[in-house]
N, C-alpha and C positions, 0 to 999 in steps of 0.2 A: 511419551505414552507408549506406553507395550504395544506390539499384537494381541495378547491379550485382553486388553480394557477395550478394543474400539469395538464400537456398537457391530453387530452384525449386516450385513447385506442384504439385499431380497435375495441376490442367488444364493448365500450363504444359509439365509433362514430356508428355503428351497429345498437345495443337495440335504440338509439336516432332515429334513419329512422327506423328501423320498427316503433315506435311508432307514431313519422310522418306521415308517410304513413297510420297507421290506424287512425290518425285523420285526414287526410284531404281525405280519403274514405269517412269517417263516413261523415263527416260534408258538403260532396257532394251531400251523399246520402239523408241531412236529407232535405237540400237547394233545393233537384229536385223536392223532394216530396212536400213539404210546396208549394213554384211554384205551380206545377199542381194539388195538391188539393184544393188550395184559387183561385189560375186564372184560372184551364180549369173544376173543379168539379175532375178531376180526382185524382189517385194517383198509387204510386207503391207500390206494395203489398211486395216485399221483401225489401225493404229498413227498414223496423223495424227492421226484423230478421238479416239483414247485418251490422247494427247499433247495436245490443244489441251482435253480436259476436265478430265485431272489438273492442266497448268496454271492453269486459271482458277481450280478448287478450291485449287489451294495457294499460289495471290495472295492470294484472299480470306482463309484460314485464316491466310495469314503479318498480313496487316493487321488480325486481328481478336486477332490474341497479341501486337500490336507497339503498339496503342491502349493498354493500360492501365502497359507501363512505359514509355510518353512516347517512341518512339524513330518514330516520324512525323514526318514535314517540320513545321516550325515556324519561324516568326519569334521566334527569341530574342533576336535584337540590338531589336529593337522591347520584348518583355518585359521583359529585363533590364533598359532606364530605368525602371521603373515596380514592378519587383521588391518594392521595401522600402517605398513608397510607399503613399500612404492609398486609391492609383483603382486596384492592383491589384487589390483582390476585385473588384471592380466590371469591369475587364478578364476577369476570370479567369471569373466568370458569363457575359460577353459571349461568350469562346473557347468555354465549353462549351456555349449557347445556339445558337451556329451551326455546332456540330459537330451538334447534334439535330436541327437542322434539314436538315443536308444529307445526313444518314441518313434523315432520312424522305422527302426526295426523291428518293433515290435506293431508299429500299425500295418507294415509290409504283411506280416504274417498271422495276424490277425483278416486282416483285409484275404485273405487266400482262404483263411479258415470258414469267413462269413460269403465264400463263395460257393464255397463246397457245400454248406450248411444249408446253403438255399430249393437243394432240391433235396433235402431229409428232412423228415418232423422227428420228434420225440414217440417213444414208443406207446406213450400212457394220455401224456396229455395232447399230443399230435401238431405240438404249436412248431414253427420250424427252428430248424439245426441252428440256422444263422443267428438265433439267438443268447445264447449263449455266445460266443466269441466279438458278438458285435459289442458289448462294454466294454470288453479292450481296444478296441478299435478308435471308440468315442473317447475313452480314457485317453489314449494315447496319442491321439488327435489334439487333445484340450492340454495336455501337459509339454506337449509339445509348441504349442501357439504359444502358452504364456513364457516357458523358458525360452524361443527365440527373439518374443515383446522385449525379455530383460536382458536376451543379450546385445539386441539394435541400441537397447538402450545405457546399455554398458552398468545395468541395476546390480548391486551386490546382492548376493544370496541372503536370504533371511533366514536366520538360524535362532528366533524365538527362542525354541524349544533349550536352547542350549544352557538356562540357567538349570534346569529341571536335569539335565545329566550330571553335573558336577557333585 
């Protein structure tokens, strides 16, 4: 059975409505404005700032539901020689050893960014700094727990996505 045929998850059916939902926010908020700045002169002043935070949040939330069924850029033409081979585990702990790592540098500096962020708001809508950078943070938290679950567990990478490149 594929990644793709199994049934979906509650977190999985989850991550898919929040992201929903901050796209069809976003794309309300961009449809009101557009409106009333071409047809009345006017415009809404937080709908950028409401648009460039749902965005971020629903990067993050799409890359942290797309890390565990394998459908992140990968080198499988480099995998695939080594697939049936005796140096793939050994690959396959490498792949998830520097996914932990660049989770943790990247929650390292997210985590400074949502500190800084904590005594600024937003200039329009006044909500704080910290949020914004805190998706990465949560992102990079959560992709990082499951790639060091599969590395304890010695899991091969899932590379689904790989028939859809070829």
């Amino acid at each position: 059975m594929t990644q793709a045929s199994l049934p979906l998850s509650s977190a999985q059916k989850f991550t898919g409505l929040l992201m929903a939902l901050c796209l069809a926010v976003m794309a309300l908020a961009v449809f009101v404005n557009v409106v009333l700045r071409y047809g009345f002169g006017s415009g809404v002043a937080a709908s950028e700032e409401l648009s460039r935070l749902l965005f971020v949040w629903l990067v993050c939330i799409g890359a942290t539901a797309a890390y565990p069924r394998g459908e992140h850029m990968a080198f499988t033409a480099l995998v695939r020689r080594f697939r049936h081979g005796a140096a793939m585990p050994w690959l396959a702990r490498l792949i998830h050893l520097l996914v932990v790592v660049a989770c943790a540098m990247l929650a390292w500096g997210a985590w400074q960014q949502v500190v800084v962020g904590m005594s600024s708001h937003s200039v329009v809508l006044r909500y704080p700094a910290a949020l914004l950078p805190l998706p990465a943070l949560l992102c990079s938290v959560a992709i990082g727990v499951m790639a060091l679950r599969d590395l304890v567990r010695g899991r091969l990478p899932d590379f689904g996505h790989e028939v859809e490149v070829e």
